[in-house]
C-alpha positions as CSV (number, residue, x, y, z in Angstrom):
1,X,22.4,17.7,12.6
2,X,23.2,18.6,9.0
3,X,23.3,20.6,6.1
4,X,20.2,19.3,4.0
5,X,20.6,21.2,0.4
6,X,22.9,22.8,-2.0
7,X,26.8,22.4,-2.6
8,X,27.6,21.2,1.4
9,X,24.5,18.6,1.5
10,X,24.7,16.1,3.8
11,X,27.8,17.6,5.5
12,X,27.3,16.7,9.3
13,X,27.2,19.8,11.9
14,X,28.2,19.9,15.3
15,X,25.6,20.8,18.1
16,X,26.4,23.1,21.1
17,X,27.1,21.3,24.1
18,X,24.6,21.0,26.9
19,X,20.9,22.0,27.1
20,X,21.0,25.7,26.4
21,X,20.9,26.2,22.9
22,X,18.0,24.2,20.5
23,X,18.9,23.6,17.1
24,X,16.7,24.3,14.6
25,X,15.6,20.7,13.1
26,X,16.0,19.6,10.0
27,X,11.7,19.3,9.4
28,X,11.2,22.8,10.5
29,X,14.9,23.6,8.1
30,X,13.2,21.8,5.3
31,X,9.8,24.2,5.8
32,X,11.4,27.2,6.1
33,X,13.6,27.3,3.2
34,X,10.7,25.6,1.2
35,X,8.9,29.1,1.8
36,X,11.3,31.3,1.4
37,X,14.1,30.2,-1.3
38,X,14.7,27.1,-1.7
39,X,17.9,28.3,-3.4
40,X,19.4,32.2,-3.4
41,X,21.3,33.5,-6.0
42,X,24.3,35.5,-3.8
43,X,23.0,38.0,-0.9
44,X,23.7,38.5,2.6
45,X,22.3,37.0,6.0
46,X,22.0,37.7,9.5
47,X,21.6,34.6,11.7
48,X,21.0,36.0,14.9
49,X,21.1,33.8,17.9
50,X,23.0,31.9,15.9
51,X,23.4,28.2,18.0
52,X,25.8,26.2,16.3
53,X,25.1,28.2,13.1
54,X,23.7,25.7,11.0
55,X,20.8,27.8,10.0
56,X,23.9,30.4,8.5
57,X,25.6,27.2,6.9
58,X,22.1,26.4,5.1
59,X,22.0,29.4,3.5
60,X,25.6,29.3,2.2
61,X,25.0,26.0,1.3
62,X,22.0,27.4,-0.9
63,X,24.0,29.9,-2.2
64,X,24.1,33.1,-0.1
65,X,27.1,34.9,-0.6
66,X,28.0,36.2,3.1
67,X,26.7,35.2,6.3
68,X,27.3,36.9,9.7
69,X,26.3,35.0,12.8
70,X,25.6,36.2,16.2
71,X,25.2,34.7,19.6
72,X,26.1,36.1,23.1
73,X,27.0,32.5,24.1
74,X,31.1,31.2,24.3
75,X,29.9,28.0,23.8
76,X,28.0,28.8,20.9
77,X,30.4,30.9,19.2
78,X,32.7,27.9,19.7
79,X,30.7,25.4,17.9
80,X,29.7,28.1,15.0
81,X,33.7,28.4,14.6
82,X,34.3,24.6,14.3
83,X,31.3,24.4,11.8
84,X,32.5,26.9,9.5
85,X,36.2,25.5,9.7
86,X,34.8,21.9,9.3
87,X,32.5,23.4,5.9
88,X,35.4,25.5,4.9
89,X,33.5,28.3,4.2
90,X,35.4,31.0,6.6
91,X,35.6,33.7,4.1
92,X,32.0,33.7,3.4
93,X,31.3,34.1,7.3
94,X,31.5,36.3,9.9
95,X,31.0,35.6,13.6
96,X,30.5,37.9,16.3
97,X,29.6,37.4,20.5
98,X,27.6,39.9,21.2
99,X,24.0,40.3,22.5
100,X,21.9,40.2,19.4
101,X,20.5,44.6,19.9
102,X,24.3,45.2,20.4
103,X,24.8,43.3,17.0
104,X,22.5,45.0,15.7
105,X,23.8,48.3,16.8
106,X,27.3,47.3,15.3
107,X,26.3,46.4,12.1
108,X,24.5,49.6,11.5
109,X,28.0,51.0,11.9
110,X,29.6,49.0,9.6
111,X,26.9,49.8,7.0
112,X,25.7,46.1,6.5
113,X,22.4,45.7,5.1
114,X,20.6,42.5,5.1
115,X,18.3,39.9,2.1
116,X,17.5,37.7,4.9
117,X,16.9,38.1,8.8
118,X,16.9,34.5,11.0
119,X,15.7,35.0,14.9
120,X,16.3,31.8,17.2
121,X,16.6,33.2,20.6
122,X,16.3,30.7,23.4
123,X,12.0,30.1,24.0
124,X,12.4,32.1,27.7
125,X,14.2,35.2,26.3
126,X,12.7,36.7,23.1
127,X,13.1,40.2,22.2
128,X,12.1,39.7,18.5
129,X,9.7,42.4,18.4
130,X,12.2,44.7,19.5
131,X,14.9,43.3,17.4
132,X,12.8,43.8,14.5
133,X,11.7,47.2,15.3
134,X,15.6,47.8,15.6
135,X,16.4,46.1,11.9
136,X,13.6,48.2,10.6
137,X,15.1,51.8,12.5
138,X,18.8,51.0,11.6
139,X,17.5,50.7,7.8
140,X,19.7,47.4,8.1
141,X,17.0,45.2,5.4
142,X,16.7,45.3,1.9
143,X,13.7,46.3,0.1
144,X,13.1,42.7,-0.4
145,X,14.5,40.8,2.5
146,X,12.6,38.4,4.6
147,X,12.7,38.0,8.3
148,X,12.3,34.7,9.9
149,X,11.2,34.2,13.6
150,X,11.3,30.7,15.5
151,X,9.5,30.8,18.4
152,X,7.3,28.6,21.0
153,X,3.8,28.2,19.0
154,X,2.2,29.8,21.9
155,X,3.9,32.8,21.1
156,X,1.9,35.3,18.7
157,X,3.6,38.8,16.9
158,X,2.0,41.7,15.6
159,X,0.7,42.2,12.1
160,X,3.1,44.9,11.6
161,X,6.3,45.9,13.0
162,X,8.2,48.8,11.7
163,X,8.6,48.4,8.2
164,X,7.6,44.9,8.2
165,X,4.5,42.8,7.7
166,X,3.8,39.1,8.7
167,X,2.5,36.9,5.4
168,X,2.7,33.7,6.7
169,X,2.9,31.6,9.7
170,X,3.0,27.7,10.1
171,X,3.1,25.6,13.5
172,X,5.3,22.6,13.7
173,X,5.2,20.8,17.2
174,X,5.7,23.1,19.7
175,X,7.8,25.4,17.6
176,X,5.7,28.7,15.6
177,X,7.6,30.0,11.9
178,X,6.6,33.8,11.1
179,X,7.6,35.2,8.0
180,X,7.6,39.1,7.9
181,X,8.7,40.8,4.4
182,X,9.6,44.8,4.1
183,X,6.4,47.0,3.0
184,X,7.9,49.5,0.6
């Protein structure tokens, strides 16, 4: 695993330990950042179910100015802290364990508000409707952020969701990329 683009390319990433996180691969990486950048100039991101954060460190690598990264799991925030220390890019990061609705919860509080939205829970344990719904209550997205969801391509999400509207979907494998963008 590895950064692909920007001003960290090639840097190699750890991967979480043992069989409970999937990181995201570098094809389906690749896709996604084809569609929705490739490059940013400055903005925040939430990586949500974060792994061993290397969807985060893509986006700094591209030029986001701040990413925070979420996942419930020690082992996971583990690895994302290595990463970060190995990319030396700790000021431009902030990690938090926490279930992902808590996170969301939290960073309401703190006033955050978001360009781009990434949701990678494990396959068996989605909640991305409702974390979306909860983005869109908390008024934690820009007027022109994107939300990402990685999920099994089985899995199928609703036109609309809060504030949000799917434009575009693509199937790689067994794994399903939406892309939903704020309706103002």
């Amino acid at each position: 695993m590895r950064i692909i683009a920007g001003k960290y390319r090639s840097l190699p990433l750890e991967a979480v330990k043992g069989n409970n996180t999937r990181p995201t691969t570098d094809k389906i990486k690749e896709a996604v950042f084809n569609s929705i950048g490739p490059y940013f100039e400055g903005g925040m991101m939430l990586d949500l179910y974060a792994g061993s954060g290397s969807v985060g460190l893509e986006c700094i690598s591209r030029g986001m100015d701040h990413v925070i990264f979420v996942d419930k799991s020690y082992d996971a925030v583990s690895t994302i802290k290595k990463n970060i220390a190995f990319v030396k890019v700790s000021n431009q990061c902030t990690v938090y364990k926490m279930d992902a609705l808590a996170a969301v919860r939290r960073l309401k509080e703190e006033g955050k508000v978001f360009d781009l939205v990434y949701l990678d829970p494990p396959y068996a344990k989605e909640q991305n409707e409702k974390v979306m719904r909860a983005l869109c209550e908390l008024n934690l997205l820009k007027d022109d952020a994107v939300v990402v969801v990685e999920s099994l391509k089985e899995d199928t999400f609703a036109d609309e969701i809060g504030n949000l509207r799917k434009y575009k979907e693509a199937v790689y494998g067994i794994t399903r990329i939406t892309y939903y963008e704020v309706i103002v």
